[in-house]
N, C-alpha and C positions, 0 to 999 in steps of 0.2 A: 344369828339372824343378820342377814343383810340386805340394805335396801339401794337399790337402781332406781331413779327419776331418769325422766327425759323427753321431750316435745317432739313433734313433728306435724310439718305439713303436708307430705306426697307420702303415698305408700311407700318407695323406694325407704327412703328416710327413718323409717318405721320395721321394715325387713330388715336394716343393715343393724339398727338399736337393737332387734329382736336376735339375732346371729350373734353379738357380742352377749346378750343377759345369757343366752343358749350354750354358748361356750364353758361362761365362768359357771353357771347351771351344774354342767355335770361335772367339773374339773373338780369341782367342790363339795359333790357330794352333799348336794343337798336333799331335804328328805321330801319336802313342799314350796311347791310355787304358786304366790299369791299374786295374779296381776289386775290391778284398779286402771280404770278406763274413765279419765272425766273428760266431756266433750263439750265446747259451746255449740256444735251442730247436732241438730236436733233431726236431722236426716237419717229417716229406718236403714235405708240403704247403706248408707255412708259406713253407718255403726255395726251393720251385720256385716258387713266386708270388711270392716275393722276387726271386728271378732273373729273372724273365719280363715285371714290371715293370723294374727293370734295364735288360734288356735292349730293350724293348722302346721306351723312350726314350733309351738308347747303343747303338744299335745296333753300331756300332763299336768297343765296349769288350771288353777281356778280362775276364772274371769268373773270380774263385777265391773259395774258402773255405774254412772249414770252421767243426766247433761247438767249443766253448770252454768254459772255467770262468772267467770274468768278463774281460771286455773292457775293454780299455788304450783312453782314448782323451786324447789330446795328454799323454802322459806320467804319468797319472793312473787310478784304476779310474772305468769309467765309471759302473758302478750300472744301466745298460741292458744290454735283453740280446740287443739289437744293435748292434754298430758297420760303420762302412763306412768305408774308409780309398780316397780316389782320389788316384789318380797319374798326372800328365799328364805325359808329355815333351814338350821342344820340340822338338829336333833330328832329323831325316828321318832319318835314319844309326841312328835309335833303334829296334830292336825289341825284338817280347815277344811270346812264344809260350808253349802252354799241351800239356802232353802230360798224361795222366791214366790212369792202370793201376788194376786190382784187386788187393787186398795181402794177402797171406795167409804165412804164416812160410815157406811150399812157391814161394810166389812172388817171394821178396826176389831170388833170385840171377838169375834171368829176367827182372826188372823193371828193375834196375840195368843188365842188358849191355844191355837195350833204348835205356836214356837214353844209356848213352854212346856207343851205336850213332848216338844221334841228334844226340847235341851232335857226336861229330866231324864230321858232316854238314851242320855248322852253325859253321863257325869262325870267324861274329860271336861266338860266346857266351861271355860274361865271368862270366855267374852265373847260377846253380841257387835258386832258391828252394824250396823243400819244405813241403806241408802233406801229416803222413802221421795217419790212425790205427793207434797201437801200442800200444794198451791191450791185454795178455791175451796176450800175444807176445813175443819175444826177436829184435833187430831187428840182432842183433850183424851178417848177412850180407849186411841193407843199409845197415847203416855203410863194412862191408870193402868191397862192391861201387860203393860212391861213392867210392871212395879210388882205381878206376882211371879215373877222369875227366880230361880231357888237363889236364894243369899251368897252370897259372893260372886256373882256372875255379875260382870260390869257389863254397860251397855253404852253404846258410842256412834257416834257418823253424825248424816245429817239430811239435811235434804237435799232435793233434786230440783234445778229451778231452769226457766230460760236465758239466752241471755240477757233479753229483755224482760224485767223484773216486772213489769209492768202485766204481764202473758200470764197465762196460766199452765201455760201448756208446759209439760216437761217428760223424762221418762228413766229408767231405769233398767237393768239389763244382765242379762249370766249367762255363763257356759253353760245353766242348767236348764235356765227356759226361756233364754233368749231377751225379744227387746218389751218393753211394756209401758205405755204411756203414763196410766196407774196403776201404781204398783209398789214393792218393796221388797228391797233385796236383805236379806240377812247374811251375814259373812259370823261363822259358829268356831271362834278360836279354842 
């Protein structure tokens, strides 16, 4: 496995990062490409032209996301208020799949017997990763409802927040259903 971080603030900057992960991509032989999108802009627009380029030069890639209140990049604040984290696997044996619901405090308990409806149907799967928004909500039904996920599947991420903490407002986002203000992305290692 190998991981590319990197920031940018103009497209150009973002094409030229995506052309070098592209490069080392196939020289490498990798089997999956996992690309994480965290954004302090909370701009629909912004973030489907972000994916759309993305996508449109990894075609192959899984994209997640979501918006943030300042983005981590190699262990540090980046000061950008985009980061993109990619991850290539080597090993064919390697998947990654992308499930994505609408989240609402009325949806937690529906949402969760979904996923584990889908991990058991999928018993490659070692890990859960989660990008949810839970600002303005009490999430206690989908903590309990990941807790009946079959044993040994770990479960990880976090939430989706504004920059300003203060906001409720946030969202979340994939290659598979796009952008979503509430919502929750599951990334299925």
């Amino acid at each position: 496995m190998k991981q590319l971080q990197f920031t940018f603030k103009k497209e150009s900057e973002l094409e030229a990062e995506i052309r070098k992960i592209r490069q080392w991509y196939k020289s490498n032989f990798c089997s999956t490409l996992l690309i994480q999108v965290f954004t302090e802009i909370l701009d629909r627009e912004t973030i489907q032209r972000t994916c759309a380029l993305l996508q449109a030069q990894m075609p192959e890639a899984v994209i997640v996301g979501c918006s943030s209140n300042g983005n981590i990049l190699n262990g540090d604040f980046s000061g950008s208020s985009f980061a993109v984290v990619c991850t290539m696997f080597e090993y064919p044996s390697t998947k990654v799949e992308v499930l994505q619901y609408p989240l609402t405090a009325e949806l937690q308990t529906l949402v969760t017997e979904n996923l584990c409806e889908e991990v058991k149907r999928r018993p490659w799967v070692k890990g859960v990763e989660m990008l949810v928004t839970i600002r303005g909500m009490s999430v206690t039904a989908l903590c309990e409802g990941l807790s009946n996920l079959p044993e040994g599947v770990q479960v990880f991420g976090g939430g989706a927040f504004s920059e300003e903490l203060e906001r409720n407002d946030a969202c979340v986002f994939s290659s598979l259903e796009g952008y979503q203000e509430k919502g929750i992305v599951f990334v299925l290692f």
